[in-house]
N, C-alpha and C positions, 0 to 999 in steps of 0.2 A: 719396228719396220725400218730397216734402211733404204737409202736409195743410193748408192755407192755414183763417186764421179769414176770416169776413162780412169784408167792406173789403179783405183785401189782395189784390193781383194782382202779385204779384212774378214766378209763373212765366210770366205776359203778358207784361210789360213785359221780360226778357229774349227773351223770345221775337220780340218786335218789335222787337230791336235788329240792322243788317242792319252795323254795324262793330264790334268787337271791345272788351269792355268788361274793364280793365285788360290781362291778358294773355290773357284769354279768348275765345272767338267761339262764340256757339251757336248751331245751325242744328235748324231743325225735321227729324222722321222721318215715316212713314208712319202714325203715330198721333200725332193731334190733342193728348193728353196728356201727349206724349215729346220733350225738347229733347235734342239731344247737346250738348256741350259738350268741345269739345278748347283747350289749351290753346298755347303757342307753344312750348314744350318738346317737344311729344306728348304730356301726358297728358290722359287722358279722363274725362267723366263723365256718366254717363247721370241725366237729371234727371225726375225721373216726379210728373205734378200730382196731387192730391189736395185731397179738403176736410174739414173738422173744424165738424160740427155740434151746438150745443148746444139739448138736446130737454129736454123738460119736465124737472123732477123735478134739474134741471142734468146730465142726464148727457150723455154724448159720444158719437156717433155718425161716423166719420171715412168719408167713401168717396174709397179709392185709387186710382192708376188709372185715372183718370174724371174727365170733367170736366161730370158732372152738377151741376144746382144746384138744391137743394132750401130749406129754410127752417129758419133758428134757431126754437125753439121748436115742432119736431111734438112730437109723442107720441112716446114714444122706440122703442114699436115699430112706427108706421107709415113713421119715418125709415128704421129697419133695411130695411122691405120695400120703401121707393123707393130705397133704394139698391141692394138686389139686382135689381132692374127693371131700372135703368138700367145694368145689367151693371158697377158697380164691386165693388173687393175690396171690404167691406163689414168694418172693423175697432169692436171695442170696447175702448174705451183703458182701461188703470188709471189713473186721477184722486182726489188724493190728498183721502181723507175722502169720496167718492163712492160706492165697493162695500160700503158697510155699509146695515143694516138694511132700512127697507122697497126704496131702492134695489140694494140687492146680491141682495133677491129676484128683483126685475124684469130683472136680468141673467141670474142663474141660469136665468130663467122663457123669457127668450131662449135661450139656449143651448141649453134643450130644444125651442121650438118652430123655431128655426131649423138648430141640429146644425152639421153641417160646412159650412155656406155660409157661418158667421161666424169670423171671427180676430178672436182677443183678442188686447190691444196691452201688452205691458208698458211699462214705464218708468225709466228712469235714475233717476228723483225718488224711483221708489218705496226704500225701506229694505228692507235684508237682510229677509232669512226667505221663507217660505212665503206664497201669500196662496189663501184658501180657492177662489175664483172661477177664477182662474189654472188651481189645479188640479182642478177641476171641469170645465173646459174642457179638459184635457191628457184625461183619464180617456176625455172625449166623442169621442176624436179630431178637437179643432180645431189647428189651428196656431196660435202664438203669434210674434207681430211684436215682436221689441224695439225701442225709439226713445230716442230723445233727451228730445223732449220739454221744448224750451227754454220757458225763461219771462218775461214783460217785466220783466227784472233785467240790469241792465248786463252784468254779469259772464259771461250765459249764451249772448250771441253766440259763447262762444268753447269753447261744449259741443256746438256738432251734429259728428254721428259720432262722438260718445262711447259709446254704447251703440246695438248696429245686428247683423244679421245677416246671416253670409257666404254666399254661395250660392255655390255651386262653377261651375263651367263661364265660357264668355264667350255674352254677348246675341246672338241672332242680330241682323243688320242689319236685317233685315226681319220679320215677327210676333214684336215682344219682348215684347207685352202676356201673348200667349196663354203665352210663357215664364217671365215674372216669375208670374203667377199659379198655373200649375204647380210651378216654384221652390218658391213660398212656401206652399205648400198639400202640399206633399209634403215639408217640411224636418222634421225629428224634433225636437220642442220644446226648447231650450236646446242642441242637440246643437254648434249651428254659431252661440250666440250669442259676438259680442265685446263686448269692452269690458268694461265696469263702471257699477252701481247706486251711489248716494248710500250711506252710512252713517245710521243711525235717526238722530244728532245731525244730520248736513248735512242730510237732508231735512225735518228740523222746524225748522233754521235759514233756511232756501230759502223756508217759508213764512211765517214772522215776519217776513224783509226784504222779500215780497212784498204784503203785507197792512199793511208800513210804509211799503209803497210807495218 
């Protein structure tokens, strides 16, 4: 699942490719925001669009699933509500130093006004422990999305699918959206995550090399 920033069109421009890029070839499905991708071995991979919107206040607003397009800089809850409009998953990321103080209210204040329409997004970046929002959001019965969460660091092209969550069963061929969203709306929080989070030192070192540019 991506969630593309303003400027990229990565899952376009595969999409538009009708010859096979390295050993790959992807082919469109029955929904606008679903490429398959099989490889010359057989293996496969189901690639699903998404976008990552940054709303006032800097917080993040992601709609999956969707290849809605709304604008960097709404109000961070009129984003949430053009994204549930526009029928996408409707994700709030953890973004490191974002869920605190008057912002970590304004999420909270989401998760009451909007309840289970919204999944909270964890993150590989984030450091061990608990974090308060996370499980406020667990308590409320949302589902939580682990990701990746790469960042413009060299090193971090070779972190997606480090941290991700397994759904049981295979996609149907045809209505995968209506599946993936059931999927991930009925998964029991942490029950079926893989991978692994950053350590408190790697994830305050990730943001010193990011901020050094």
């Amino acid at each position: 699942m991506l969630a593309e920033s303003t400027g990229e069109e990565s899952f376009a421009r595969l999409g538009g490719h009708d010859r096979p890029i390295g050993r790959w070839r992807f082919d469109g499905t029955d929904a606008p925001c679903v490429l398959h991708a099989e490889r010359d071995d057989g293996r496969r991979l189901t690639i699903v669009n998404g976008r990552q919107w940054t709303c006032d206040d800097k917080l993040e607003v992601l709609t999956m699933a969707s290849d809605a397009r709304l604008d960097d800089g709404m109000p961070f809850e009129a984003c949430i509500e053009a994204g549930l409009e526009a029928g996408a998953v409707v994700v709030i990321p953890w973004g490191f130093g974002k869920w605190t103080g008057t912002r970590r209210d304004r999420v909270l204040a989401a998760i009451e006004q909007f309840g289970d329409r919204l999944v909270l997004g964890d993150s590989a970046a984030r450091p061990g422990g608990s974090d308060p929002v996370l499980s406020a959001g667990r308590n409320k019965g949302l589902a939580v999305l682990p990701g990746t969460d790469p960042l413009p660091i060299r090193r971090h092209v070779c972190r997606v699918g480090r941290y991700a969550l397994r759904l049981p069963g295979t996609p149907p061929k045809t209505g995968r959206m209506p599946w993936l969203e059931a999927q991930i709306r009925s998964s029991q929080a942490g029950s079926q995550t893989i991978g692994s989070r950053d350590s408190t030192l790697g994830a305050v070192m990730t943001q010193v090399r990011l901020r050094l540019g």
